[in-house]
N, C-alpha and C positions, 0 to 999 in steps of 0.2 A: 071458546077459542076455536076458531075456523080451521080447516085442513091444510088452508095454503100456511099459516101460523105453525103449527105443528109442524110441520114440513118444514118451515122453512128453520125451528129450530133445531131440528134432526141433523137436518145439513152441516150447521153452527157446531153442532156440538162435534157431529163426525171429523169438519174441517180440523177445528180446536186438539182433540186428541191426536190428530196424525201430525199437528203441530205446522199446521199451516195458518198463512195469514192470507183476508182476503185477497189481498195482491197477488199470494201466490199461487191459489185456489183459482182465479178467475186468468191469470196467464197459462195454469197449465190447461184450463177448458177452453181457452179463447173465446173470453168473457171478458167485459169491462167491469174492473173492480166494482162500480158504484151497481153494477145490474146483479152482481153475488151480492150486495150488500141488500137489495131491494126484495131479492128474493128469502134471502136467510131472517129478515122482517116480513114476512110474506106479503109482501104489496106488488109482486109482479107472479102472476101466473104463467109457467113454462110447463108444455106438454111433456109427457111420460118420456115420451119417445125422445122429445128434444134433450130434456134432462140427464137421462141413459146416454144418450149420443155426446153430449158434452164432458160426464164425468168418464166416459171410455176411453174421451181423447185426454184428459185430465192422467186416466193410470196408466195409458201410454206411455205419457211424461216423465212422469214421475216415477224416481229410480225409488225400488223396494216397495213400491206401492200394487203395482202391475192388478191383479185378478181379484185380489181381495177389496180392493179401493172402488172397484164396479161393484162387486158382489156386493159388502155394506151398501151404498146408494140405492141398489136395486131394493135391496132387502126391506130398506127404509122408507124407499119407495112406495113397497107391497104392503106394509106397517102403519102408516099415516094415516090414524084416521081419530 
C-alpha cells in the first residue's frame, strides 16, 4: 500500500468520524468533491503545505471543529507512512 493510499485513508476515516460527507469536507476546504474523493483513494498527490492550507480553511469553517480538526490532519499528516 503506497503513502498517498494511507493518506488518503487517514483522511476518509478522520472525515467519516467528524461525520462529514465528501460534499461537505471538500466546501468547507474549497475543494471540488470529485478532487477529496481522488485524494481519499489516493490517486491525486497534494503537497503538505497545500493540504495543511486547505484543511485550516476547512476548521475555519466548520463550527466545533476549529483547532482540533487541523491538529488531527496535521498529526496524520506526520503519521503516514
Amino acid at each position: 500500500m503506497t503513502t498517498l493510499v494511507k493518506l488518503g485513508e487517514k483522511i476518509a476515516d478522520l472525515r467519516k468520524r467528524r461525520g462529514l460527507t465528501q460534499e461537505d469536507l471538500a466546501g468547507l476546504a474549497d475543494m471540488d468533491r470529485s478532487f477529496i474523493s481522488e485524494i481519499e483513494n489516493g490517486h491525486k498527490n497534494l503537497s503538505v503545505t497545500s493540504l495543511i492550507r486547505s484543511f485550516e480553511r476547512a476548521s475555519g469553517k466548520a463550527a466545533g471543529c476549529g483547532f482540533c480538526l487541523t491538529f488531527q490532519f496535521k498529526q496524520l499528516i506526520l503519521h503516514a507512512k
